[in-house]
Every structure is written in C-alpha cells, then in structure tokens.
Residue, then its C-alpha position, 0 to 999 in steps of 0.5 A: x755567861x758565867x757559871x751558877x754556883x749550886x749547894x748540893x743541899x739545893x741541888x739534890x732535889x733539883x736534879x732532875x730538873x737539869x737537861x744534863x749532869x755532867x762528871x769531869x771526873x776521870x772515868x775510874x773515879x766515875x766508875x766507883x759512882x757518880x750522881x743519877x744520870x750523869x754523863x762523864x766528861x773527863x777533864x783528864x782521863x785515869x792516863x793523863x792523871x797519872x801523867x800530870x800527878x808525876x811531873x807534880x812531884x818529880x818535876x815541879x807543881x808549874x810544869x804540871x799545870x802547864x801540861x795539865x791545861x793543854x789537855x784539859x783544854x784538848x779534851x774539852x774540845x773534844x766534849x764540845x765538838x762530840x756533845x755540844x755542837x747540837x745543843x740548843x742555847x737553852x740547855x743547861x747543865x749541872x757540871x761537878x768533879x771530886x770538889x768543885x775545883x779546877x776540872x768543873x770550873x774550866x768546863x764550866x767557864x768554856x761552856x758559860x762563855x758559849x752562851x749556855x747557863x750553866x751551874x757548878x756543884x759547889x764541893x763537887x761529888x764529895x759535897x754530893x755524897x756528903x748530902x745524900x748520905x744525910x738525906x737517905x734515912x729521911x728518904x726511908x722514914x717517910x715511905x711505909x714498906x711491906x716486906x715479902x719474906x719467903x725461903x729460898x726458892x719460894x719465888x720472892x723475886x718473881x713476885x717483886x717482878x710482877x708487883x713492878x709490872x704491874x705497876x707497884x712501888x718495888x726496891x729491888x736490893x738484889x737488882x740493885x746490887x747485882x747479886x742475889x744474896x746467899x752464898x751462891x747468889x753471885x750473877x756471873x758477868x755481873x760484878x757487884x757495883x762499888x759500896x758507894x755505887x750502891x749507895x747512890x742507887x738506892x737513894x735515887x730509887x728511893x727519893x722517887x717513891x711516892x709516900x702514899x703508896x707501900x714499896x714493896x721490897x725482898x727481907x734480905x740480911x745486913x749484906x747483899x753479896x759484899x754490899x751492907x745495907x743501909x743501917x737506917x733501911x734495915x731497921x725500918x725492914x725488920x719493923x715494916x709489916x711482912x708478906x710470907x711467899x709459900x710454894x712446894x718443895x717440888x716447884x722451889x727446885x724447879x724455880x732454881x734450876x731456872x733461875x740459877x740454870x747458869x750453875x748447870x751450864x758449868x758444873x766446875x763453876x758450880x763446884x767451886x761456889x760450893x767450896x763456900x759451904x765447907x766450914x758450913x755442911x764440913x768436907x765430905x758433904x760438900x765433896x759429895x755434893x760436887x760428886x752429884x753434880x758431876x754426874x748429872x744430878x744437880x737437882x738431888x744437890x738443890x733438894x739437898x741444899x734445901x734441906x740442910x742448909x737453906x731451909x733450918x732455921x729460916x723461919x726462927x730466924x727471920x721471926x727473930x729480926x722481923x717483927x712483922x713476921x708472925x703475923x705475916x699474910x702468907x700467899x700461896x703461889x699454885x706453881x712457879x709461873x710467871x703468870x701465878x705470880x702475876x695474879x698474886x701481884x695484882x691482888x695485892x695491888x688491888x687490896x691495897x697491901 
C-alpha cells in the first residue's frame, strides 16, 4: 500500500484524527520542537548525521548514500520491531521529517508495503510550521479572552489553577514557557523550551478552546522569561476585558515564599538571581539584600522586593498597555488558600465571566 501524501494545510485540522504521528527527524531537531503528540522515530540519530554528512563532503555524495541507507534501514527495523509489531492493520500514522524528503518517505514506503495506510506530510516540518505560524492569529481572533491582572504576589497563577480545576478555559503563558515571568521567575530544573517549542504549545492549546466559552489567561509583558509572545495574542491581551487580583501585603509575602521556597533552600542561588537587579535598585541595595538573606531574613528581602521594585509603577503600567484595565472586576482573595481561590473561581465561572 502506498503512502497518502497530505498538505499541511489539510493536515493541521486533522491531527488529531491520526492514531500516531511520527517525527523521522533525529532527536535534537526534535527536541527544538515538532508537531503535537508526535513520536520521534529517527531515521538517523544526531551521530550518524554527522557521520553521514562528513563522508558527503569529504568522501563522495555516493558513499554517503550507501551508508546512509544501511542505518536508515537498521534503525527502522528497530521502530518496527519496538513500535509496530502489535499494531492493528487499521492504525494509520502521519510520518514527517525536516521536508517531506528521504527519512519520511523511506519509513513510509516500509510501513506502506506491511499493509498500514499511511500518510506523509508533504514539506515535512517546515511546511508544518509555515501553516501554523498562519493560522495562529486566526486561532487567537475567534476566542474572547479575560485577562487576570494582579501585582506580584497577588495569586494570579493560583487562580488561573483553580479556574483549570474547575473546569474553565485557561492558557497558562508561564506553564507553557517554564518560567514565571520576572526577573527571579526562572523554574530550577526546568529550561525554557525552544522559541519555536513554545510557539507550537501554545497553537496547540489554542486551537482546542472552545469560542463560546472566555479563555482565561495571566496579563504578562511582550516576554515570558526568553520567549516573546506571540505579536497577535498580545494585542488581543491588552484590548480583552481585565479581571484585578487584590490580596494583603502580608499574604503576597507569604504566597511567595511558598511559591518561590526553592529560593530558600539555596540562598547563594538566590544571591546570584539578585545580581540581575544591580543596574535596576544599584549595588549597594542589591548587596544589602543578599546580606539579608544570608542571615536568614529572606522574608524582610521579599517585603523589600515588594516595595521597591515590584510594586512602583504596577498599576500605571499595566493601565497603560490594558485597556481593560480601568474598568477591572477587582477580586478580593480573603487569604492565600487554595481553597479562597477556588471559591473565586467557581463564581466567576458560575457568572459567566
């Protein structure tokens, strides 16, 4: 059976439809990003690419292909003895590399002449992202948003949480790019995905949002952490009706020392992110924070980050780039409980907000 050859213009509202996509790509172009649920299945890993790519140029394109094809033809029989050999003749995979070329087609052609029917994303990943590139400012023009606006500490994210339990649309920017937005927002362990990674994750949660129903999602700036924001979801942010998270300067300290308690645990690291602020607060602020928190007083250094560098200006900035922002429905969170929240949530949900 011979391999379907799909457009990516008809493949990306489909994609769900296939019982497995499949990336022949190596695993580091696969690591920088690759379609929604795709399963990487190199047809040369990251080694032998290299490998093959050097007897190209230094030997001849010929012996290249010759080698090249052994362990192309190797490493498929490994996909297919690890992947294949309990799959019904019914299943029917999407398969792509970099373009639509030789790794897809060759896995493709295997798996065709076992008897699967099995479709090839013409243009490979290029073609994908190309498309979806396109079709991410119509993802984000049929959706209403509200956005929760808040200073830091305030809880925004703990509310984002419980409106997701509690069965409202949320985009999670911060989730999505594995950081939490300021300049001590960086997740230990956690590295930021890839721009075009990025870029992806957030089509993907998009395109499963349902119109007649607000997407909740956090007022950030162009960046999260490294990663810009998508020029088209900003500006429907800043034009989208706002939603104002208020919660006392005794609970914000308290929210962040739970939430940021990794900062605690290794004050030198902590000292190190607070070299960032130098150029901001000037030396000797900075060094008397760090002096703080190596005593043991962390929390009189958030209170201070608060005050002086969080918290001037947060209102009359975000005034400035939401035009929602003045007419905000402020909510008032009793105390920094998952539970406040959760009562929050359901009433916005309740209300239609």
């Amino acid at each position: 059976m011979s391999a379907h050859a799909l457009g990516a213009a008809d493949a990306l509202p489909r994609l769900d439809a296939f019982d497995a996509i499949i990336d022949a790509r190596s695993e580091g172009e696969f690591a920088e990003d690759h379609l929604p649920g795709a399963l990487n299945w190199p047809s040369l890993n990251d080694e032998q690419r290299i490998r093959v790519g050097t007897l190209y140029k230094q030997v001849s394109p010929f012996e290249a292909q010759k080698s090249g094809a052994a362990l192309v033809a190797r490493n498929i029989a490994n996909h297919i003895e690890r992947e294949v050999l309990d799959k019904p003749k019914s299943w029917q995979p999407l398969i792509y590399c970099w373009r639509g070329g030789k790794r897809s087609n060759a896995l493709a052609m295997v798996l065709g002449q076992i008897g699967f029917r099995v479709h090839v994303l013409e243009g490979g990943y290029k073609a994908f992202r190309s498309t979806m590139l396109q079709d991410l400012p119509k993802q984000v023009a049929r959706l209403r948003f509200r956005v929760v606006c808040g200073p830091t500490g305030s809880g925004k994210t703990r509310l984002l949480r419980a409106l997701d339990t509690s069965g409202a649309q949320v985009l999670d920017l911060e989730g999505l790019a594995s950081h939490r937005s300021s300049v001590l927002g960086m997740i230990p362990g956690q590295p930021q995905p890839t721009q075009k990674r990025f870029e992806t994750l957030l089509w993907d949660a998009l395109r499963r949002f349902e119109p007649s129903r607000p997407v909740f999602i956090e007022a950030e700036s162009k960046k999260v952490g490294n990663l810009a924001v998508p020029q088209s979801l900003m500006g429907a942010m800043r034009e989208s009706p706002c939603l104002l998270m208020r919660l006392s300067d005794d609970e914000r300290v308290r929210l962040l020392l739970e939430d940021y308690a990794f900062y605690a645990r290794d004050i030198e690291f902590f000292c190190h992110r607070l070299d960032a602020l130098t150029m901001l607060r000037s030396k000797s602020v900075v060094e008397g924070w760090k002096s703080q928190a190596r005593t043991g007083r962390i929390e009189a250094v958030v209170r201070d980050l608060l005050r002086l560098h969080y918290d001037p200006g947060y209102a009359e900035s975000t005034r400035r780039h939401f035009s929602g922002f003045a007419d905000a429905q402020v909510l008032e969170a009793p105390n920094r409980s998952m539970k406040a929240f959760q009562e929050l949530a359901f009433m916005l949900r309740d209300c239609g907000a």
